[in-house]
N, C-alpha and C positions, 0 to 999 in steps of 0.2 A: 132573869133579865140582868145584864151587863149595867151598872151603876154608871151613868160617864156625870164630868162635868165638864163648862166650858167656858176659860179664863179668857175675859176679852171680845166678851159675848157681843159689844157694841159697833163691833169696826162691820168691815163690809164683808170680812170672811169670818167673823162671827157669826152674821146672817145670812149667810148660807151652809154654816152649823148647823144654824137652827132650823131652817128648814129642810136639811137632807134628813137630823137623823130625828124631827118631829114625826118621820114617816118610816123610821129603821125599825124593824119589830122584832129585836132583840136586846133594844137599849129601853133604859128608864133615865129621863132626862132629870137627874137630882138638884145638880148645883150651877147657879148661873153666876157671875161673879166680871165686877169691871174695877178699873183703877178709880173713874171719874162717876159714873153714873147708876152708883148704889143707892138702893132705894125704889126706882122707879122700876114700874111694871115694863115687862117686854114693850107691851105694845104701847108704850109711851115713847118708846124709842121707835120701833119699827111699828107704826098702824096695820100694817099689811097684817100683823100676828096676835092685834086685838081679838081675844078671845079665844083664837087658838091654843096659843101659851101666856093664861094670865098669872105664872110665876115673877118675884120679884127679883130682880137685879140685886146680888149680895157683894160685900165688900169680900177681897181676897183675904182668903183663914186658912189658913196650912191646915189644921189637924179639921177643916170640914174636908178638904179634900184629901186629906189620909182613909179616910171614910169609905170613896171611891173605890172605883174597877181600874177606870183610864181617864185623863183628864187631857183636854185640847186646850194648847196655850198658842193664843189667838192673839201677841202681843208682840209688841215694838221689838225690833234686834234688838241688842244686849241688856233687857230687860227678862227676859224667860230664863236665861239660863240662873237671874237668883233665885227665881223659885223651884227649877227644876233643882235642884243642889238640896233643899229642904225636902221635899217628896219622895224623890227617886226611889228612897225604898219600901215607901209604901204602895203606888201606884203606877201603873203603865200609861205613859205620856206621848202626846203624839206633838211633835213643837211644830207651829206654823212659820217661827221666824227662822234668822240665817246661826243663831246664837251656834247649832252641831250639827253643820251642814260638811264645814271644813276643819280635820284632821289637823292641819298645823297651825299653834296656837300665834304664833308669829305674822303667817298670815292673816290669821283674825284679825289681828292689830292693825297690822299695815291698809287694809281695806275697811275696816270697822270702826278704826282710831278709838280701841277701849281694849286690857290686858283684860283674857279670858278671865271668869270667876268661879268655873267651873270645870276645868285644865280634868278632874278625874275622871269627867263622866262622858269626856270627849271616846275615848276608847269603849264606852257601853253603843256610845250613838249609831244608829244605821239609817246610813243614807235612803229615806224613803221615796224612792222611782221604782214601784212597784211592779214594773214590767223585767227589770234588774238585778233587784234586789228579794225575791219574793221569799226564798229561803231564808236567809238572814233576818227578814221579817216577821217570819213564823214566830223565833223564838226569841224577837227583842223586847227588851221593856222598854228603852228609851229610841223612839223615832226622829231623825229630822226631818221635816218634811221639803220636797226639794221648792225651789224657786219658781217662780211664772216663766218666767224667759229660761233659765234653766230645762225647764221640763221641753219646751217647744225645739231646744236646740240640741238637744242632749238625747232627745228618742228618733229622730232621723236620722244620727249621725250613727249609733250604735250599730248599726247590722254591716259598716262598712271598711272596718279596722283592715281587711284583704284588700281593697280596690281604691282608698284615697291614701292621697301624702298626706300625712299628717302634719305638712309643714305649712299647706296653706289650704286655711280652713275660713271661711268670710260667713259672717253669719249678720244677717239685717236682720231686725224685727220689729215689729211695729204691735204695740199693746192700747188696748181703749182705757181710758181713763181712770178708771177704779182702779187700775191698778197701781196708783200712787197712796189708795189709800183712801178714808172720809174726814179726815182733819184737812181745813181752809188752807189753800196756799195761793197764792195770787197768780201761779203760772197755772192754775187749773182752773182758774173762772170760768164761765161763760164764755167769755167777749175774748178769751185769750186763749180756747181751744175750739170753739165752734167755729169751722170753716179756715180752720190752719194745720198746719200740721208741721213736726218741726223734730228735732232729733235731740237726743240730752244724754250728757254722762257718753261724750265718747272718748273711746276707749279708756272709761274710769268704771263702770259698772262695777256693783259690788256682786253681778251674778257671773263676772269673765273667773275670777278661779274658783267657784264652783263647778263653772264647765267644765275648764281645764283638768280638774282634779279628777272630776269624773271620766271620764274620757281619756284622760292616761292611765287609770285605774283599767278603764275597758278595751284597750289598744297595747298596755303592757310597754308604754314608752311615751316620753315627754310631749304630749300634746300642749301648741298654744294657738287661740284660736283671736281673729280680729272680730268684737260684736260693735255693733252700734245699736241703741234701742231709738226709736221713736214712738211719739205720741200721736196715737189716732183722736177723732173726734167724732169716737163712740163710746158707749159706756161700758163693755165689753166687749172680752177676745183677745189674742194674741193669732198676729201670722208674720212667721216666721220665714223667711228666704234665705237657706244653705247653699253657700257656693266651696266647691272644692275641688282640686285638680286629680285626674284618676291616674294610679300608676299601673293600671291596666285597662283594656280596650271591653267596655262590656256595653249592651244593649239596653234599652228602654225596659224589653222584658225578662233581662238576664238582673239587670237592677232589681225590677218590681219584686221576680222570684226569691229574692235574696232576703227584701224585706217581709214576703209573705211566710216564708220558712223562718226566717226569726220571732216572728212575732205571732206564730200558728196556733200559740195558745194564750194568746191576750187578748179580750175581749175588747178591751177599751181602745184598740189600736188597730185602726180601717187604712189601707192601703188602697190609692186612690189610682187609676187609668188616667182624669183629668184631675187639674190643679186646683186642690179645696178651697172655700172658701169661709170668711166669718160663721155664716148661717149654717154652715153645715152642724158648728157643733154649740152652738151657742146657747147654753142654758144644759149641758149636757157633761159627761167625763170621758168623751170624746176624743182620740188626738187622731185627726187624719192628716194623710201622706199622702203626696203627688210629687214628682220626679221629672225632669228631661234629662236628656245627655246633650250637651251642646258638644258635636262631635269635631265642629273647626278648630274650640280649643281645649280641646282634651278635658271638659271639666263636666261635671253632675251639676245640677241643679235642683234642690227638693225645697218643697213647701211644704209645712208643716201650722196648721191649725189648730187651737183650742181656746178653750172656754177660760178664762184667766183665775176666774175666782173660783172655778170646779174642778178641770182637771190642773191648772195651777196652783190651789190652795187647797179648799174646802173637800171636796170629790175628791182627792185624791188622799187627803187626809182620813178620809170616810176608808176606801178604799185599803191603805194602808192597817185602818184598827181593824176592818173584817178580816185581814189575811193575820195579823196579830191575836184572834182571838177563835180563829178554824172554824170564822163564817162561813156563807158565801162571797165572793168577794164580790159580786156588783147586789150585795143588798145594801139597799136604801137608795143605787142610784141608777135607778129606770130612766131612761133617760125623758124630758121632758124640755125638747127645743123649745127655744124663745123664737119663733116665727111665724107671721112674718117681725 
């Protein structure tokens, strides 16, 4: 059995740690560990997990998790990357937050307003979009795990580096509410997201050079792309609407073939005839794809769906340690929609 722990066990992608890999049957769940809420049993925090998991919440201890196989850091941006700097070389790390997602540490700054603290171990980090990156994955110890809006924008756009300009690339999305996170803010109330809906962070998002970066990684030339996020008023999901101009003439099912030949041996990645929707993948590590060609003005159209805290965070983080460690890569995540 694979030893993991999982720092940051209390946020809302800690709990769906805990219950992807409560069910993984190659891991032993050792060490649970929070900044704020040591002490208390699981299910003091999450009732759903009374009795499931009656381990205790432990305060964060470097040499408990030297102990370790792989440990999940389930914490705030530039918060993991101190602890990952203590670790590194004792155990294989999968990071939830943005801390080695991006290669230049200047851009850290500029979008993250904090100098890296871990500038060496940037060059260990691999970007984990495990449809991508799967080989690199094999034999990394330190993972970053990619973005919610990241992953939604960044797997439609990949199969098409031949047939878009990569000068204009529009990407809308709209995520449900957990994905700001379980700490109180007043623009996530009740009263202030039930029955509105509204846009934030445009054109500041801290996931626009993450895309970028990937994407001119995968295109071999300067990619920059326009995103705006909005907020839904649901508690999950992400969907995603790609617009981009073609600099070649192709079809509905000259497109689809393109994406079904790229993606022929990714499980987790369904190419859709019609345009998916929330439910399709929600509660799941799902990302579906649907496409037009709007042929009057020369541009693609794709939709792109997922689960925000599964194949956005949690699921894919899952996903990333079983390719890390020559599992399978969909043990522990059978899928189990949330519908209706």
């Amino acid at each position: 059995m694979i030893k993991i722990g999982i720092i940051g066990v209390t946020g809302f992608a800690g709990l769906e740690l805990l219950k992807i890999l409560s069910l993984h049957k190659d891991v032993s769940l050792e060490y649970f560990a929070s900044r704020s809420e040591n002490g208390k049993r699981v299910g003091e925090i999450y009732p759903q997990l009374d009795t499931v998991l009656p381990n205790r919440i432990e305060s964060i201890n470097i040499e408990r998790i030297k102990g370790l196989d792989a440990v999940f850091l389930s914490l705030p941006h530039t918060v993991s990357m101190e602890i990952a700097k203590d670790i590194c070389d004792y155990v294989k790390i999968i990071d939830l937050s943005a801390d080695f997602r991006l290669s230049n540490v200047d851009i850290y700054k500029l979008w993250y307003k904090k100098e890296h603290l871990s500038k060496a171990l940037l060059d260990k980090a691999v970007y984990g979009l495990t449809e991508l990156n799967r080989a690199k994955i094999k034999t990394a110890s330190l993972i970053a795990n990619p973005g919610c809006y990241a992953t939604s924008v960044i797997l439609p756009l990949a199969p098409l580096s031949d047939v878009i300009d990569e000068n204009y690339i529009i990407a809308d999305s709209k995520s449900g509410v957990s994905g700001a996170g379980r700490k109180a803010k007043e623009g996530l109330l009740f009263c202030e997201v039930n029955e509105n809906f509204k846009s934030y962070s445009v054109a500041q998002h801290r996931h626009i050079p993450e895309i970028e970066e990937t994407l001119s990684s995968i295109y071999e030339k300067d990619v920059k792309i326009t995103f705006t996020p909005h907020l839904l008023p649901v508690q999950r999901g992400i969907l995603s609407t790609v617009y981009a101009n073609l600099k070649k003439s192709v079809s509905k099912n000259e497109a689809l073939s393109i994406y079904r030949d790229f993606y022929k041996n990714d499980f987790f990645i369904r190419t859709k005839e019609e345009m998916p929707s929330l439910n399709n993948v929600r509660g799941t590590n799902f990302c579906d794809i649907g496409l037009e060609i709007d042929e009057r003005n020369n541009r693609i159209v794709i939709v792109s769906v997922i689960d925000n805290m599964i194949k956005g965070a949690s699921g894919q983080a899952v996903q990333n340690f079983n390719v890390m460690f020559g599992l399978k890569e969909t043990e522990g995540l059978s899928p189990y929609p949330y519908y209706p």
